[in-house]
C-alpha positions as a Markdown table, in Angstrom:
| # | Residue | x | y | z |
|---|---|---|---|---|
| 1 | Unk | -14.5 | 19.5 | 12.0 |
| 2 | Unk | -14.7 | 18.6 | 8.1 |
| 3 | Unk | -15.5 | 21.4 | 5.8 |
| 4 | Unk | -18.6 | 20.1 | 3.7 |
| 5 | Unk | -17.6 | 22.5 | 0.9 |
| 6 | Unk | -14.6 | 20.0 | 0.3 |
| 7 | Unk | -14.6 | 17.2 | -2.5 |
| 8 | Unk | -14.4 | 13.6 | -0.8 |
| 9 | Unk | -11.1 | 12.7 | -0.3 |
| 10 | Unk | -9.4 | 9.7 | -1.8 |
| 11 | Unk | -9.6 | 6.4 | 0.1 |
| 12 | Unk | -6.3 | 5.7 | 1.7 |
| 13 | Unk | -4.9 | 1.7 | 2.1 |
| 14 | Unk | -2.1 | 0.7 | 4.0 |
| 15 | Unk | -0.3 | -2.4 | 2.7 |
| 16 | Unk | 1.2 | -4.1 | 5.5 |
| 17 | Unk | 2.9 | -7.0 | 6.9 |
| 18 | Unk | 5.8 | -6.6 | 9.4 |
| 19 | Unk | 7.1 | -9.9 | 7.2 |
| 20 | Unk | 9.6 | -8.9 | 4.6 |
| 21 | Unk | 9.4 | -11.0 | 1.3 |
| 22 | Unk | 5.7 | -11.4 | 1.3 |
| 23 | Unk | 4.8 | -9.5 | -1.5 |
| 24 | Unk | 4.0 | -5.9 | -0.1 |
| 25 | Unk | 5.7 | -3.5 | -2.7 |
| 26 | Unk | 4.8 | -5.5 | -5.3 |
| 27 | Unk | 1.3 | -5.3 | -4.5 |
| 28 | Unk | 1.6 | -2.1 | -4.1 |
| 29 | Unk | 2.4 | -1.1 | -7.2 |
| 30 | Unk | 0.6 | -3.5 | -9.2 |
| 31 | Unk | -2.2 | -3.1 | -7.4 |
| 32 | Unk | -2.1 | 0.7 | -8.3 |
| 33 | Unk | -1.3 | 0.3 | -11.7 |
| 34 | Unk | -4.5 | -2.3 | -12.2 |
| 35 | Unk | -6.6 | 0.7 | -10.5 |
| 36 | Unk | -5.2 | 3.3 | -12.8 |
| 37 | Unk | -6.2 | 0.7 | -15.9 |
| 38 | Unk | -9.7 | 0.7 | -14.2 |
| 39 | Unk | -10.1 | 4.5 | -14.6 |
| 40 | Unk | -8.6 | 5.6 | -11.4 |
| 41 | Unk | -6.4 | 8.2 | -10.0 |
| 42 | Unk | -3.9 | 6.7 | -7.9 |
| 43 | Unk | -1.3 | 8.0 | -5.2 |
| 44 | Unk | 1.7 | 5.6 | -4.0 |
| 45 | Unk | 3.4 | 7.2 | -0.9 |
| 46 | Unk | 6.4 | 4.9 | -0.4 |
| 47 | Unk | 7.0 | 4.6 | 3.0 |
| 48 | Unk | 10.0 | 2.2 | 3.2 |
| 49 | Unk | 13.2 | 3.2 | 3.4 |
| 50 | Unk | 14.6 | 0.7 | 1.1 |
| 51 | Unk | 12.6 | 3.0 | -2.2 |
| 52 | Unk | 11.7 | -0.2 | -3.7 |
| 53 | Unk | 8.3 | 0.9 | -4.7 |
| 54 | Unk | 10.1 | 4.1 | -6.3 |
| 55 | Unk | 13.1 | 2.1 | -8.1 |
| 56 | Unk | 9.7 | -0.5 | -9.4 |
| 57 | Unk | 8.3 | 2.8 | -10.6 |
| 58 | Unk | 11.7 | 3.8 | -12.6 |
| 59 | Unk | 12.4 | 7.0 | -10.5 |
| 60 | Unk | 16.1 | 7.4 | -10.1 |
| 61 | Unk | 17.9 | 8.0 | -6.8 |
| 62 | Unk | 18.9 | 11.3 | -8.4 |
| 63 | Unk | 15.6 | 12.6 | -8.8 |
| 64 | Unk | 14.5 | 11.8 | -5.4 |
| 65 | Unk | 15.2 | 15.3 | -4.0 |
| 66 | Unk | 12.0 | 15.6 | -1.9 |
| 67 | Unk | 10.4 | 12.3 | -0.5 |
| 68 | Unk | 8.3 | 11.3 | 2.2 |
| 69 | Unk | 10.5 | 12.1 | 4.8 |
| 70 | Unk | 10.1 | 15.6 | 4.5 |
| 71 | Unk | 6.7 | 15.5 | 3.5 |
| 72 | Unk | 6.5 | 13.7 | 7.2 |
| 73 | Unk | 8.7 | 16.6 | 8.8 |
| 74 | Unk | 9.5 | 19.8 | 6.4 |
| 75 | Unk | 6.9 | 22.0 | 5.5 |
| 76 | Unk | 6.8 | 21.1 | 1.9 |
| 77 | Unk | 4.4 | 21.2 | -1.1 |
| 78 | Unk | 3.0 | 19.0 | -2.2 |
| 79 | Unk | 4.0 | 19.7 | -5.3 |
| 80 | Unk | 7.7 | 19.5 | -4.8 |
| 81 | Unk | 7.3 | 16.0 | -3.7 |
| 82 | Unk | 4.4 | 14.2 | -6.0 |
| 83 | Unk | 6.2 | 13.0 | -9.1 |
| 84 | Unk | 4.2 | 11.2 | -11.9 |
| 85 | Unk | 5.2 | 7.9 | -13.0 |
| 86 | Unk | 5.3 | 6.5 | -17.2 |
| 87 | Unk | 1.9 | 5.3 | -16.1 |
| 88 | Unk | -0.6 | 7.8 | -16.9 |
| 89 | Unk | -2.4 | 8.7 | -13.8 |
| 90 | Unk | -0.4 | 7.0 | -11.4 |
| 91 | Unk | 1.7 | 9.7 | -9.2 |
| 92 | Unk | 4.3 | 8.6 | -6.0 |
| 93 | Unk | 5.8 | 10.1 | -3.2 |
| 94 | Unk | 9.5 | 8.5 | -3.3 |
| 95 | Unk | 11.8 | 7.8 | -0.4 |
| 96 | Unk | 15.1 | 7.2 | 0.1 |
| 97 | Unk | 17.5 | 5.5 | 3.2 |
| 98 | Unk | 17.4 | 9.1 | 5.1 |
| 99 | Unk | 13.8 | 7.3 | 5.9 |
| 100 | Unk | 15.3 | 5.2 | 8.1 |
| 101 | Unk | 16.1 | 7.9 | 10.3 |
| 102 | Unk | 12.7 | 9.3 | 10.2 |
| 103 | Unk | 11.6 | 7.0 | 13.2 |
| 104 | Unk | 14.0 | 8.2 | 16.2 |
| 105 | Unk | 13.3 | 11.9 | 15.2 |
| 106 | Unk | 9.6 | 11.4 | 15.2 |
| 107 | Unk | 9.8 | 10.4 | 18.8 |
| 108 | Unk | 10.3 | 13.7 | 19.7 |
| 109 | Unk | 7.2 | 15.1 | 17.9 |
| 110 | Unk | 4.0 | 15.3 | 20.1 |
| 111 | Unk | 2.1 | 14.6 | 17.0 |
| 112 | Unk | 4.4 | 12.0 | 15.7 |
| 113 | Unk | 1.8 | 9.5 | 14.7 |
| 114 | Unk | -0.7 | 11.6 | 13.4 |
| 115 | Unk | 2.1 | 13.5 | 10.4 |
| 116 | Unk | 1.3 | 11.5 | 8.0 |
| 117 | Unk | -2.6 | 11.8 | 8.2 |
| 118 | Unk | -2.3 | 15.9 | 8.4 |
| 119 | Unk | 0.2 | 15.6 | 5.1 |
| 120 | Unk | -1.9 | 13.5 | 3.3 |
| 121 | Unk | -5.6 | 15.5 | 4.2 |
| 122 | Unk | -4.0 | 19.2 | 3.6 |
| 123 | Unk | -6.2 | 21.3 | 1.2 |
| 124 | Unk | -3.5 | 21.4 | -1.2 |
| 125 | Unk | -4.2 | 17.5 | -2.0 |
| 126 | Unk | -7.2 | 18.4 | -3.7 |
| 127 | Unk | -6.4 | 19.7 | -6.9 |
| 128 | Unk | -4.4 | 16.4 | -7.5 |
| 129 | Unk | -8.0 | 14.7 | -7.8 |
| 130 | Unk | -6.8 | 11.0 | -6.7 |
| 131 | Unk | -8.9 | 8.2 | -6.3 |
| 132 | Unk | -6.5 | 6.3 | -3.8 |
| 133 | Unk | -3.6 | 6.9 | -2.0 |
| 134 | Unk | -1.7 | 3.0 | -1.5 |
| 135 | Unk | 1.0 | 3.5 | 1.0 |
| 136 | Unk | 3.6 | 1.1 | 0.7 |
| 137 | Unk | 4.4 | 0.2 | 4.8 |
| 138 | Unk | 8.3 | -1.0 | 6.1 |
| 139 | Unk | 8.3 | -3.9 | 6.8 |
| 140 | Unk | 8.4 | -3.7 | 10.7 |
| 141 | Unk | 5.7 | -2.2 | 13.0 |
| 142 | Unk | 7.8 | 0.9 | 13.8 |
| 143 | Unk | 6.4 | 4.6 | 14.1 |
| 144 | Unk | 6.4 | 5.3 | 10.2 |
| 145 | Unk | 4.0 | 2.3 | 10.1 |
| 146 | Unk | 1.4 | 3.4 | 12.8 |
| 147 | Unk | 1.6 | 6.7 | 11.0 |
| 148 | Unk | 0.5 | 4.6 | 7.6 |
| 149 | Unk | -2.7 | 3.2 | 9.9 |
| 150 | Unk | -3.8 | 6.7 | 11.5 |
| 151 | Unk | -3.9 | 8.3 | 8.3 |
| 152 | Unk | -5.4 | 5.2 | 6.4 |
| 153 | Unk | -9.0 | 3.9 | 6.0 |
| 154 | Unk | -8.1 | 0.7 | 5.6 |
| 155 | Unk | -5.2 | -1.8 | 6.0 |
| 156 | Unk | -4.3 | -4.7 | 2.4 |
| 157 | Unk | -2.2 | -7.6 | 4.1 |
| 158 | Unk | -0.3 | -9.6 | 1.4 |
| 159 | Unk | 0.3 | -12.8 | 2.9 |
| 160 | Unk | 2.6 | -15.4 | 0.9 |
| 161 | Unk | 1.6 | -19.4 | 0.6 |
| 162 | Unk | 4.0 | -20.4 | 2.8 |
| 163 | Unk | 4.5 | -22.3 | 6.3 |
| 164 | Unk | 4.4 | -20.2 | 9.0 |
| 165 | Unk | 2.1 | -17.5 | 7.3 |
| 166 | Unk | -0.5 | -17.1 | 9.6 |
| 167 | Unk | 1.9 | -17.2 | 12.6 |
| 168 | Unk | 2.8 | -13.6 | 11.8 |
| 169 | Unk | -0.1 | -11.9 | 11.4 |
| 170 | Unk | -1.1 | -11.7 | 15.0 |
| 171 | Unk | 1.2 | -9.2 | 16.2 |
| 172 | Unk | -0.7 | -7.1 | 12.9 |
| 173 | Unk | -4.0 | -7.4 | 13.9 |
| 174 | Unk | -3.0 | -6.3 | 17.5 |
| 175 | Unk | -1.1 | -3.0 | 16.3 |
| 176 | Unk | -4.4 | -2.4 | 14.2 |
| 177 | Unk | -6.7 | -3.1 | 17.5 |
| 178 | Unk | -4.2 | -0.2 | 19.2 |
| 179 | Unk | -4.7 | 2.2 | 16.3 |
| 180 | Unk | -8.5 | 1.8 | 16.5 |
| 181 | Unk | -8.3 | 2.1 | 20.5 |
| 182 | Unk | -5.9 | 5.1 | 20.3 |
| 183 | Unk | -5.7 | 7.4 | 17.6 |
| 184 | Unk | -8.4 | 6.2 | 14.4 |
| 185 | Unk | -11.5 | 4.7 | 15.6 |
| 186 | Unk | -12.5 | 3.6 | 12.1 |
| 187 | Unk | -9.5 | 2.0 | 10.7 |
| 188 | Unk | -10.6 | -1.3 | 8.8 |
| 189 | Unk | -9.1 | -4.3 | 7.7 |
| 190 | Unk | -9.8 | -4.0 | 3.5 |
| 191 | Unk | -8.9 | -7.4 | 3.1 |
| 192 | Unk | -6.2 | -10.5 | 3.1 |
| 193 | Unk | -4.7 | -11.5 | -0.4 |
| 194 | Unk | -2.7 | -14.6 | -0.5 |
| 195 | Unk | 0.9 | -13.7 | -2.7 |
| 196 | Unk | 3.4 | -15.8 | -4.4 |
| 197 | Unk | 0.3 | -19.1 | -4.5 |
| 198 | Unk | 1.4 | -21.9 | -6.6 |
| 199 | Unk | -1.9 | -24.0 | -7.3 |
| 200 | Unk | 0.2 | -27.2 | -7.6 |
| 201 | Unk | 1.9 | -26.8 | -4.5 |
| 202 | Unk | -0.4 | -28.5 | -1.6 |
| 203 | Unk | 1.2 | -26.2 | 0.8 |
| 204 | Unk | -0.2 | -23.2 | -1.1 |
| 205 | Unk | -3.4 | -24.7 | -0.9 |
| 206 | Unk | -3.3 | -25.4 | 2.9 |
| 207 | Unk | -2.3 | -21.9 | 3.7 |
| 208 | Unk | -5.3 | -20.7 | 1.6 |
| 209 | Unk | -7.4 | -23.1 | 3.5 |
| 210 | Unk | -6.3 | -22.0 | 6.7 |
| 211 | Unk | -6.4 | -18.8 | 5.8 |
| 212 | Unk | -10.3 | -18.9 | 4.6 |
| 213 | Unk | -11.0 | -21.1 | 8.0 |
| 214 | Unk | -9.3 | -18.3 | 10.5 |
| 215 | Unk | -10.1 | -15.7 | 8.6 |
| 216 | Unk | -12.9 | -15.7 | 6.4 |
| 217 | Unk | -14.6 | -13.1 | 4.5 |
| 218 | Unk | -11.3 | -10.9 | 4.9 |
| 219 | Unk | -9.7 | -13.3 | 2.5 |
| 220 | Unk | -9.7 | -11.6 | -0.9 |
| 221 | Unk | -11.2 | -14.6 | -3.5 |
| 222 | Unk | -8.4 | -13.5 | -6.0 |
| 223 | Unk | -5.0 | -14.7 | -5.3 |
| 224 | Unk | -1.6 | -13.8 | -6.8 |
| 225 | Unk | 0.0 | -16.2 | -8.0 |
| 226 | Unk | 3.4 | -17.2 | -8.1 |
| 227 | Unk | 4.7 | -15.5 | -11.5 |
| 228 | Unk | 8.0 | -15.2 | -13.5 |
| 229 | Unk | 6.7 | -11.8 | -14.8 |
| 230 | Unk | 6.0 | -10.2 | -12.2 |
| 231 | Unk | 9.7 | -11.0 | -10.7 |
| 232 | Unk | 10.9 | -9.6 | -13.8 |
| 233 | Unk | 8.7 | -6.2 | -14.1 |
| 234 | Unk | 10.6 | -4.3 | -11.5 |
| 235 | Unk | 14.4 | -4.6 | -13.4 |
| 236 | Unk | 12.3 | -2.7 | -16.4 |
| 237 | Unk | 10.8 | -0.3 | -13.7 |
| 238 | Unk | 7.4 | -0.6 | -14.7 |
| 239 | Unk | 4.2 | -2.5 | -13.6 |
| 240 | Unk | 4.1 | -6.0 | -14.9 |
| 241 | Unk | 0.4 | -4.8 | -16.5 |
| 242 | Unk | 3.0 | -2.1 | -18.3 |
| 243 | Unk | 5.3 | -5.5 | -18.9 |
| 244 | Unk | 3.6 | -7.9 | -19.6 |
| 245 | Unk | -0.8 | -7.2 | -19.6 |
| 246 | Unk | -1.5 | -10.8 | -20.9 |
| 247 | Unk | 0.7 | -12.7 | -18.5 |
| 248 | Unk | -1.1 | -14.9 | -15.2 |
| 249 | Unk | 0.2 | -12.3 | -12.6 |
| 250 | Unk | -0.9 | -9.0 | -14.5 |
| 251 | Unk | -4.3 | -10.4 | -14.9 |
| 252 | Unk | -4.3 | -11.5 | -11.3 |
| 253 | Unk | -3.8 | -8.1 | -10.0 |
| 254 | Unk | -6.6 | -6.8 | -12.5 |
| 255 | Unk | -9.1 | -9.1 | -11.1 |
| 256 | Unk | -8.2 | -8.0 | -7.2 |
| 257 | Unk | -8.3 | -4.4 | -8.2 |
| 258 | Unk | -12.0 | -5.3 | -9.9 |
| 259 | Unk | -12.9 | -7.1 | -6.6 |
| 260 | Unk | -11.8 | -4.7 | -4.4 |
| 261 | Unk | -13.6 | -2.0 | -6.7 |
| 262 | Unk | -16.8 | -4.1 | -6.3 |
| 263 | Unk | -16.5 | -4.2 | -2.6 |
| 264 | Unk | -16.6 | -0.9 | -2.6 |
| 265 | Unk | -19.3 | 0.2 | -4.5 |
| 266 | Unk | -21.2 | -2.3 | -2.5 |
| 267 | Unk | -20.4 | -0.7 | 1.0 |
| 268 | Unk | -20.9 | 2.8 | -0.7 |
| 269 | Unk | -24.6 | 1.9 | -2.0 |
């Protein structure tokens, strides 16, 4: 039962595709840093083994000591494993490859799908006042990604302009029809963005037009282009609005974080 003396929570998005290369961590981070430029708290849990969201964010291996696998299975605080970032008011939870073995001894826990959504609602997360909590999914649809759709509101696809785009997302949208049947009943799609578009390139624009046809109101109007700096932003470990704020793909992520804002408000009113 919730405890009405509580503040609300943050809202908590999923960004997933079991598609590697499609523009997840990026979005993740840029995303969060265009939220945190919008006068928002933000919280990235990274959730992929690889750490690219926490090398993007310029924390070092070294000063990975705690990460999200054992705020998934120690009894940590939270404390000891939410570092800040150089941007003010964005915070992360970093990972590292002993992630990768998260998954075969999560089997094993009876409440192996739900340990991320008890970590991430404990009372201690309150004095960290966040906004939202982005959690950067592996790309695959193992247990450490179900865990990312029971504990979030919503689910952000990035889907890149490219052949065979669509093709992938059906096996998504049926491991988000099993986490509604099964373990979160109100688990939402927040929206499709399109990644890595090229406006000259006539297969970009097919791929947004199928897109729009299949899937209509779910596709964000903002897309990301395809953009030098934001390739470059992650060797200076920093979000390409930290890079570079007037370049295409820094504005780009500005004006989805707007629109998603918006979208928001409009379903809170």
């Amino acid at each position: 039962m919730s405890d009405p003396t509580r503040p609300p929570g943050p809202r908590i998005i999923a960004v997933a595709n079991q598609k590697g290369g499609v523009g997840k961590t990026t979005t993740a981070i840029n995303l969060a840093a265009a939220l945190v430029a919008q006068g928002q708290r933000v919280l990235i849990i990274d959730l992929d083994p690889q750490g690219n969201a926490s090398t993007g964010l310029g924390i070092e291996v070294e000063d990975r000591e705690f990460t999200t696998y054992e705020l998934l299975l120690e009894d940590l605080e939270l404390r000891q494993v939410i570092l800040p970032t150089e941007t003010d008011g964005l915070f992360i939870v970093p990972a590292t490859i002993d992630l990768s073995s998260a998954d075969i001894e999560l089997i094993a826990n009876e409440k192996r799908s739900f340990l991320l959504h008890d970590a991430l609602r404990q009372h201690a997360m309150d004095e960290f006042r966040f906004d939202y909590i982005l959690i950067d999914c592996p790309p695959s649809l193992n247990l450490l990604t179900v865990n990312a759709m029971v504990a979030a509101h919503s689910v952000l696809v990035p889907l890149q302009s490219e052949f065979f785009a669509l093709e992938g997302l059906s096996q998504l949208m049926l491991t988000i029809r099993e986490v509604r049947q099964t373990a979160n009943p109100n688990l939402r799609i927040e929206g499709v963005v399109l990644t890595m578009y090229d406006q000259r390139n006539r297969l970009s624009q097919q791929v947004e037009q199928d897109a729009r046809d299949n899937l209509g109101e779910l596709v964000f109007k903002t897309m990301i282009p395809r953009n030098v700096r934001v390739s470059e932003a992650p060797s200076y470990a920093v979000p390409v609005l930290n890079y570079d704020p007037n370049s295409k793909g820094a504005q780009a992520y500005l004006a989805l974080a707007q629109e998603m804002l918006r979208n928001h408000a409009r379903m809170a009113a």
